[in-house]
C-alpha positions as CSV (number, residue, x, y, z in Angstrom):
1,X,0.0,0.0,0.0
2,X,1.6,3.0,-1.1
3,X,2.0,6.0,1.7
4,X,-0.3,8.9,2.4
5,X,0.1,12.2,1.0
6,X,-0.8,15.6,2.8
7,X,-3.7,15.6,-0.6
8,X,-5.0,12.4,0.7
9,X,-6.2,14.3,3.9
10,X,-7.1,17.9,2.1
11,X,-10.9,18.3,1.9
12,X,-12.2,18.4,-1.6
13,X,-13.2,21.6,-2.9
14,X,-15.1,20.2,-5.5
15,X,-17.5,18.4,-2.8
16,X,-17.4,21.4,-0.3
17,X,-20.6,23.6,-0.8
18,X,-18.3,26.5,-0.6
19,X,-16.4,26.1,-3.8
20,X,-16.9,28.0,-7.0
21,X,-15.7,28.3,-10.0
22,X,-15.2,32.4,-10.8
23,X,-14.3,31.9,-14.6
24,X,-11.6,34.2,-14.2
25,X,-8.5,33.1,-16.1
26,X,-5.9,34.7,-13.5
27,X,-8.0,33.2,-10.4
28,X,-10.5,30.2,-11.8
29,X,-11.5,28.6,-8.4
30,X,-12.8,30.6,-5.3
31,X,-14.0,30.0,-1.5
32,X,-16.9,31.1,-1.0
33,X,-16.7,30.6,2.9
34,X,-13.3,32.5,3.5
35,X,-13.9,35.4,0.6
36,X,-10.7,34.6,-1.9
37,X,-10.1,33.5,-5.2
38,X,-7.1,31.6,-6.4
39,X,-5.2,29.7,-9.0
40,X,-5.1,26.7,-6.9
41,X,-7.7,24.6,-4.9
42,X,-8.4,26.7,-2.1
43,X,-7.8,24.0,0.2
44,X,-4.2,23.7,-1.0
45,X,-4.1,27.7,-0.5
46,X,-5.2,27.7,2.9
47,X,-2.9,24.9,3.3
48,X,-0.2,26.5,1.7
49,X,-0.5,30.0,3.8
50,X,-1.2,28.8,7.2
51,X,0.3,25.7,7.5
52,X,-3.3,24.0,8.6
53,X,-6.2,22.0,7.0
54,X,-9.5,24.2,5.7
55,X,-11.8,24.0,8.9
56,X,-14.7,25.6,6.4
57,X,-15.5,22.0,4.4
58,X,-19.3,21.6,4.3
59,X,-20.5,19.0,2.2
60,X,-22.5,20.1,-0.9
61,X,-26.2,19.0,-0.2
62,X,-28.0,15.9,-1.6
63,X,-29.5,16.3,-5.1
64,X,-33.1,15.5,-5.7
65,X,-33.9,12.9,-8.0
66,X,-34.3,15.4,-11.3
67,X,-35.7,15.1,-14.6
68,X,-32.0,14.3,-16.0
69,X,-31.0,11.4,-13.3
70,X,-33.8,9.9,-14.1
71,X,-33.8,9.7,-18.3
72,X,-37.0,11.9,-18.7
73,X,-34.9,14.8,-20.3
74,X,-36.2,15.6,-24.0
75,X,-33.5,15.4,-26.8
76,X,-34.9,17.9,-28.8
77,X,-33.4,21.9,-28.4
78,X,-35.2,24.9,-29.6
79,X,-32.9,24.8,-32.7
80,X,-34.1,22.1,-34.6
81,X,-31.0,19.9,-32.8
82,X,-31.3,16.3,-31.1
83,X,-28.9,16.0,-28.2
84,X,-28.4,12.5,-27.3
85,X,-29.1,12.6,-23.0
């Protein structure tokens, strides 16, 4: 079994509900929860610049069963275009 990393233990931002993506090329990823953007995950940041884990992680909340999940999404668009689903 190979040996644990440091990113092994690092929440992931992706799952926290805090995480968003800001679609700024300079700083794409942001927390939402501590007010900064960044180049890198935010949890490495926070890592990175005080040494500790990110104590803000909150899971993202269940999804609801939707239309999608469940195949009932229609294929066709408004522009005359069938998307397969």
């Amino acid at each position: 079994m190979p040996p644990s990393s440091d990113t092994d233990k690092r929440p992931d931002c992706i799952k926290c509900r805090y995480f968003r993506i800001t679609w700024e090329p300079d700083h794409p990823r942001a927390c939402e929860a501590m007010g900064f953007k960044t180049k890198l995950m935010p949890s490495a940041e926070v890592k990175r610049a005080s040494g500790q884990e990110c104590l803000h992680f909150a899971p993202k909340p269940e999804r609801k069963d939707s239309a999608r999940s469940q195949g009932n999404v229609s294929t066709e668009t408004g522009a005359g275009r069938s998307w397969k689903a």
